[in-house]
MIROKOL-879175 format. One line per 5 residues: number of its first residue (from 1); their letters; for each residue x negated, y, z negated of N, C-alpha, C. Coordinates in pm, whole numbers. Layout:
BEGIN
NUM	a	X Y Z X Y Z X Y Z  ...
This chain:
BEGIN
1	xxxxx	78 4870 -9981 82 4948 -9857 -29 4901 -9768  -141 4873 -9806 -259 4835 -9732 -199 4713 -9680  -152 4589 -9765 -126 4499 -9694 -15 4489 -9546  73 4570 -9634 183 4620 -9477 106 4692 -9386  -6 4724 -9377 -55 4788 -9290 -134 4715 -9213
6	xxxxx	-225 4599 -9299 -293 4487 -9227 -199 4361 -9152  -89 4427 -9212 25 4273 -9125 88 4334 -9013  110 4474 -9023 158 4532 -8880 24 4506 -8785  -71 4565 -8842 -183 4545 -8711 -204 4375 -8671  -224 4321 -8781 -237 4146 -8670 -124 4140 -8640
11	xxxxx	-6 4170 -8655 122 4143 -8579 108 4195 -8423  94 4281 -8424 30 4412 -8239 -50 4354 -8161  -223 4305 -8287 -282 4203 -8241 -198 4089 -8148  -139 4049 -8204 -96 3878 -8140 42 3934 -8048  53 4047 -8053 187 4070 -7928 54 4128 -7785
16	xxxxx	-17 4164 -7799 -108 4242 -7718 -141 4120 -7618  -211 4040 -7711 -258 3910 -7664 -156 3801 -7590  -72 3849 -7660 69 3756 -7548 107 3802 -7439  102 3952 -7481 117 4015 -7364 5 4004 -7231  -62 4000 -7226 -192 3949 -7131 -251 3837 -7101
21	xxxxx	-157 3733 -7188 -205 3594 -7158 -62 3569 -7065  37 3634 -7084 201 3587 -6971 131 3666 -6847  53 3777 -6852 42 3875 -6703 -72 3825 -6617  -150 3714 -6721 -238 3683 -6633 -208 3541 -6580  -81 3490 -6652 -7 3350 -6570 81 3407 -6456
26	xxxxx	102 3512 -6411 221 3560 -6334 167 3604 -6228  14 3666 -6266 -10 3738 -6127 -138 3677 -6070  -135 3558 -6113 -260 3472 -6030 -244 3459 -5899  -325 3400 -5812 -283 3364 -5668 -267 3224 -5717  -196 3202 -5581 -129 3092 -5522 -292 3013 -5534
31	xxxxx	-303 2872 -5492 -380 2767 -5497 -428 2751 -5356  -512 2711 -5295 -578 2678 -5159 -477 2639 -5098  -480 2609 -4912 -345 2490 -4899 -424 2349 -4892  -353 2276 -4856 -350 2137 -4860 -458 2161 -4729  -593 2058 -4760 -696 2060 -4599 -589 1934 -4526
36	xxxxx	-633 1981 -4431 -614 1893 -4267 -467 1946 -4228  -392 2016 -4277 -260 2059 -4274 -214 2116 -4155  -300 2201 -4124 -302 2253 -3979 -323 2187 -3901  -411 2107 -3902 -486 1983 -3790 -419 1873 -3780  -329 1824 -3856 -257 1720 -3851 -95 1762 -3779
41	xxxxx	-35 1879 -3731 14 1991 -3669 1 1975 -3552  -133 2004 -3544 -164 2051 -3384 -185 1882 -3339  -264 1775 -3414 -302 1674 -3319 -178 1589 -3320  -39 1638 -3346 115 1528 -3342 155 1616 -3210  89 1751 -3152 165 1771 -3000 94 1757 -2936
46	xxxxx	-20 1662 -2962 -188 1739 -2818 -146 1605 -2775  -162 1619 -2620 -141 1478 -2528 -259 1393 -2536  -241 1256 -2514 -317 1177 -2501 -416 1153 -2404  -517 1150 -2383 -599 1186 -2241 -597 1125 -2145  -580 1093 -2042 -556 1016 -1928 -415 980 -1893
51	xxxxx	-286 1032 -2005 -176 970 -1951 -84 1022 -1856  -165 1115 -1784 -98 1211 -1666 -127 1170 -1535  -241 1107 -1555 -327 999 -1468 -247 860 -1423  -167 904 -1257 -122 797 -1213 -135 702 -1141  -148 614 -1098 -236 482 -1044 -197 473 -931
56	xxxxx	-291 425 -873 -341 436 -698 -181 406 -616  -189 494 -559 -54 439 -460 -71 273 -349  -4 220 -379 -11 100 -278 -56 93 -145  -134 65 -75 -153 71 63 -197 189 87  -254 313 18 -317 413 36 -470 417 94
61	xxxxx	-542 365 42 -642 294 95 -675 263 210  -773 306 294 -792 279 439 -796 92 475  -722 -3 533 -773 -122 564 -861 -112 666  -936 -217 601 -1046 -254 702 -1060 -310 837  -1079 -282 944 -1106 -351 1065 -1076 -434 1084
66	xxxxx	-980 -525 1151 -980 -689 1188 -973 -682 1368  -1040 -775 1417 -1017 -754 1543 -912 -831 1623  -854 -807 1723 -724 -847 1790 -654 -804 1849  -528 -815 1850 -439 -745 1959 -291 -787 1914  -168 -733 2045 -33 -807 2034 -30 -812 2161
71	xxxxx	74 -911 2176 144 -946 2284 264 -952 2310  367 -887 2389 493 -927 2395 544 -864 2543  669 -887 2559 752 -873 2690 845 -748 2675  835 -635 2735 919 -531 2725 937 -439 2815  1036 -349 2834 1022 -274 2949 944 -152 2899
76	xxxxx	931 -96 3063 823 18 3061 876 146 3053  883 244 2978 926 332 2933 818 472 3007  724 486 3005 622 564 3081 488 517 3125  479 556 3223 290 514 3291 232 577 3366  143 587 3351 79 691 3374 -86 584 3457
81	xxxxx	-209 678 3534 -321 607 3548 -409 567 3416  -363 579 3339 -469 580 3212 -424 545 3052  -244 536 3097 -189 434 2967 -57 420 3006  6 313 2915 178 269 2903 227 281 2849  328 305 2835 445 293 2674 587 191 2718
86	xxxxx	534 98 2623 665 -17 2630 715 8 2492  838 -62 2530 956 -113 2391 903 -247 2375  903 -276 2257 886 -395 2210 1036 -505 2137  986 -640 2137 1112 -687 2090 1121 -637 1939  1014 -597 1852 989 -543 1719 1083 -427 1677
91	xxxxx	1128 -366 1798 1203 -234 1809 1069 -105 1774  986 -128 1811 889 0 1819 844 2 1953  821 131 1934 691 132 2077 544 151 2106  535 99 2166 380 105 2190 315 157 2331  183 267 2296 133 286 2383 -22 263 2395
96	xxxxx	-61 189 2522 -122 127 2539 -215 212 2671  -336 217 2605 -452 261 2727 -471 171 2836  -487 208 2993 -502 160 3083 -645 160 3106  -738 73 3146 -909 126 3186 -920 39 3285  -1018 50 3358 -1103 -46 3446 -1056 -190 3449
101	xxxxx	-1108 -228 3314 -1108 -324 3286 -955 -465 3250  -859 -361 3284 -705 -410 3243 -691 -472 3391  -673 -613 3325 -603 -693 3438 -467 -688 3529  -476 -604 3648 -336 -605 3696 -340 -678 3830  -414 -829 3826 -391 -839 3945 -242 -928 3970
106	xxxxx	-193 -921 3916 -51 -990 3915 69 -882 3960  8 -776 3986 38 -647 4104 -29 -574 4236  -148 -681 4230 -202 -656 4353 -256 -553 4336  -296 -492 4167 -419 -382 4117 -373 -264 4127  -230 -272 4205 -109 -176 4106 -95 -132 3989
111	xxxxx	18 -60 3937 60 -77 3823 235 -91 3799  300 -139 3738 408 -128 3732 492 -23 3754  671 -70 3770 713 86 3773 781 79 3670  848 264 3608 929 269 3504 1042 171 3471  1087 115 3393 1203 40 3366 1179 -125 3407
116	xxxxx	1080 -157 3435 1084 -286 3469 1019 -388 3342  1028 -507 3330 985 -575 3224 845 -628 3220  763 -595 3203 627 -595 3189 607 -793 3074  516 -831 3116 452 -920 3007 303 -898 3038  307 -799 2830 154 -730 2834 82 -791 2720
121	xxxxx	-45 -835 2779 -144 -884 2687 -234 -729 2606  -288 -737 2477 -348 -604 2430 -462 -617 2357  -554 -551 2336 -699 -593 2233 -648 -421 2123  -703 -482 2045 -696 -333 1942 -808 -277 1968  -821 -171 1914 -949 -62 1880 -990 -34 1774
126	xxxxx	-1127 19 1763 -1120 33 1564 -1067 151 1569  -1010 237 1588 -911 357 1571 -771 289 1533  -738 160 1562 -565 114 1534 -537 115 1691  -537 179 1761 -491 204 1954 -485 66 1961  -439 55 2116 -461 -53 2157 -488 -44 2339
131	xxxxx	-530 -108 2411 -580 -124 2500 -497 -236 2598  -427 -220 2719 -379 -274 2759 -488 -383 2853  -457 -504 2805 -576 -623 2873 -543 -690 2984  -396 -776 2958 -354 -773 3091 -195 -729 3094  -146 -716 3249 -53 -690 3293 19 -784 3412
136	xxxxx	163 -812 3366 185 -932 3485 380 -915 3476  411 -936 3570 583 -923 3569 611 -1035 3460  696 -991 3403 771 -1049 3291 899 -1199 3370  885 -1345 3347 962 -1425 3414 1075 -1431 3378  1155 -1488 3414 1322 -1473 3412 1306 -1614 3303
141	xxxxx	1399 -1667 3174 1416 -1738 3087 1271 -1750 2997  1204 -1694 3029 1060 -1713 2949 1077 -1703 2727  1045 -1809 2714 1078 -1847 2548 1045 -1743 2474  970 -1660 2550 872 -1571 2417 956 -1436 2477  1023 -1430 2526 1103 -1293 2598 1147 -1225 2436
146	xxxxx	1171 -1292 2322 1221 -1232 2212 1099 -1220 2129  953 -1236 2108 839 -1260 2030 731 -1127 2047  690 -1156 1966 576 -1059 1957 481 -1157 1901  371 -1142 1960 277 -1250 1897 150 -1127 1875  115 -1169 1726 -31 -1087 1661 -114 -1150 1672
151	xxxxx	-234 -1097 1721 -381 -1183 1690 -491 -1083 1594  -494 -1173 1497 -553 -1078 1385 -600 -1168 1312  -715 -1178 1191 -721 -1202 1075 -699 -1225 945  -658 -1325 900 -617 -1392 784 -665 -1272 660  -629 -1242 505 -713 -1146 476 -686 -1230 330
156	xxxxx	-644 -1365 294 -632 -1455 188 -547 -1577 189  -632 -1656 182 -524 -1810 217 -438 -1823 186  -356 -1885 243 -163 -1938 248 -183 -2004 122  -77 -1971 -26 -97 -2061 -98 75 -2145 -70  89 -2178 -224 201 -2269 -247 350 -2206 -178
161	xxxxx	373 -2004 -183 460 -1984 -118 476 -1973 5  354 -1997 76 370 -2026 221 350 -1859 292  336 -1785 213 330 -1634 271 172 -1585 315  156 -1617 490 66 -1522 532 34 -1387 523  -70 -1338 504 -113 -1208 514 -229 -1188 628
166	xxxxx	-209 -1082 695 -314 -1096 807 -333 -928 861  -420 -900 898 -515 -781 961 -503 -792 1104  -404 -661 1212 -434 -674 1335 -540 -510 1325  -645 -482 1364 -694 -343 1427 -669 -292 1223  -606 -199 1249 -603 -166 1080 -492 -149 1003
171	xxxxx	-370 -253 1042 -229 -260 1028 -220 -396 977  -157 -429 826 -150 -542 781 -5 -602 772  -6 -736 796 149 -779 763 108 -884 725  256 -930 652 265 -1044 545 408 -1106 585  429 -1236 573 527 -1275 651 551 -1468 633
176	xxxxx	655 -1468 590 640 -1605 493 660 -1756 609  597 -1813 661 600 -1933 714 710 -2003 672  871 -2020 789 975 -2141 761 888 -2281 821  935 -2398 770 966 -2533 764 955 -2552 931  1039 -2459 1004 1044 -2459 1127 922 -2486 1223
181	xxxxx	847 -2371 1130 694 -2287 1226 641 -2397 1272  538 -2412 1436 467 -2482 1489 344 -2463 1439  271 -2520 1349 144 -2513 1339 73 -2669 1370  30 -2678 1464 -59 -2740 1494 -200 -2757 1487  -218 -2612 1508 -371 -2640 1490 -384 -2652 1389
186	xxxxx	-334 -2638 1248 -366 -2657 1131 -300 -2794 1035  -247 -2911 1153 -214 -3016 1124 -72 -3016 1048  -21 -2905 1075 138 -2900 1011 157 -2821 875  12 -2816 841 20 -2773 705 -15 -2600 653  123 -2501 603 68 -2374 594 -87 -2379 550
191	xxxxx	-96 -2421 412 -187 -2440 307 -312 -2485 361  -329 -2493 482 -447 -2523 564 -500 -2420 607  -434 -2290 657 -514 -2161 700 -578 -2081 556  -680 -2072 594 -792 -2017 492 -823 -1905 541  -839 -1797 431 -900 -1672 488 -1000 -1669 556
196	xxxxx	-988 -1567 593 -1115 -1525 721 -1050 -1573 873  -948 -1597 901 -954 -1715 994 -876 -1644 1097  -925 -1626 1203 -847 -1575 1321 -772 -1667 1393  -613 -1572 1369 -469 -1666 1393 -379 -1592 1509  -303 -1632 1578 -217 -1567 1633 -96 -1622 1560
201	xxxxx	-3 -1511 1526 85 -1547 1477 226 -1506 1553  323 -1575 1604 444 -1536 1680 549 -1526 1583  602 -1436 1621 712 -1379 1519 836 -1360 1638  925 -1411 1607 1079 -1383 1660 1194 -1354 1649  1230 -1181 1705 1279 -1122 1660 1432 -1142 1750
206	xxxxx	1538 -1101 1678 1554 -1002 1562 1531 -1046 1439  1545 -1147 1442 1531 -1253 1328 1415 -1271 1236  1341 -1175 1251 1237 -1166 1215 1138 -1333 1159  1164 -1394 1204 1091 -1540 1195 952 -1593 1240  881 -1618 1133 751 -1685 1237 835 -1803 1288
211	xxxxx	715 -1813 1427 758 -1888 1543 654 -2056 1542  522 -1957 1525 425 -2044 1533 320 -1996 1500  184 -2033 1422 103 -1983 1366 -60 -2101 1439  -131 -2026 1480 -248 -2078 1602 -371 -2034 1539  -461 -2114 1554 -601 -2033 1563 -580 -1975 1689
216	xxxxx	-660 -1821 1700 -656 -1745 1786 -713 -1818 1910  -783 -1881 1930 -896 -1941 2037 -859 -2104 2029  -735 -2117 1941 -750 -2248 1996 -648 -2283 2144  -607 -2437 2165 -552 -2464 2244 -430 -2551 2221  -375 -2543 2088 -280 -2614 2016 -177 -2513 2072
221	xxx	-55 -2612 2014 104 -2544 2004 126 -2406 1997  6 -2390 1836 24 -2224 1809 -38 -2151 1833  -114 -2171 1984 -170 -2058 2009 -112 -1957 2147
């Protein structure tokens, strides 16, 4: 009897103990989580820094000053003592300050009337304006009746494609030299005008074509 009594109790023994070794596998916690788990989350949606950041708009940028003018033949659309507004062969218009100093003696220090064809010489301003320099009746068959001629500044030498770039007041154009063009003062050759270099350049429209390309001050073909 004693022994059945010592084998029931280690029997209870070893169920007790099972019993509390399964309750303490069941009701443990869970394990840490995995580190960086969260952070590796958040840094697959965070944007990259600067890529919202869009690059300078083209020609936004104030250009710099070049000094010069245009020239061309057009009628007179309004005038006034103190400015003009012509059509140009370009198809824009332009208005042009009258001063003191504007040559009209080719009207006897007049000024023109509405609708008639003007041939007007112009200087720019550093504002972009322009300034009417001289004034003279426009001739009957005159070659340049279709031209606009720029006097402005070169702003990087003519290379191999032959494409000028040039500065009138603070308005830039670019404009590719044909086979045709008169350049003389530069011995025939685009690839001879070097920046910096004050050019008049004739352009003939509608056709939009250079005509002839001059040092501004010289006394060649293209000026």
């Amino acid at each position: 009897m004693r022994k059945n009594g010592m084998l029931v109790s280690i029997a209870g023994l070893v169920m007790m103990l099972l019993i509390t070794a399964c309750s303490g596998v069941g009701s443990g916690n869970p394990g840490p989580s995995t580190p960086g788990t969260t952070a590796t989350a958040t840094s697959g949606t965070s944007t990259t820094p600067g890529t919202t950041s869009s690059s300078p708009t083209p020609g936004s940028s104030p250009v710099a000053f070049k000094p010069g003018g245009i020239s061309f033949i057009g009628p007179v659309k309004a005038i006034s003592n103190t400015s003009l507004t012509m059509s140009a062969p370009n198809g824009k218009t332009y208005t042009l300050a009258i001063t003191a100093q504007t040559d009209r003696s080719a009207y006897g220090g007049q000024l023109p009337t509405v609708g008639t064809s003007v041939d007007m010489d112009s200087t720019v301003n550093p504002d972009g304006s322009f300034t009417a320099a001289i004034l003279k009746p426009a001739r009957a068959g005159d070659p340049d009746m279709n031209v606009v001629a720029y006097t402005g500044v070169t702003t990087s030498a003519v290379g191999p494609d032959h494409v000028i770039h040039f500065t009138v007041g603070t308005t830039s154009y670019t404009y590719t030299i044909p086979s045709t063009a008169v350049l003389t003062d530069f011995g025939g050759n685009p690839q001879a005008i070097a920046i910096n270099t004050s050019v008049k350049v004739k352009v003939q429209y509608p056709a939009n074509t250079v005509v002839s390309v001059g040092n501004a001050s010289g006394t060649g073909s293209g000026s």
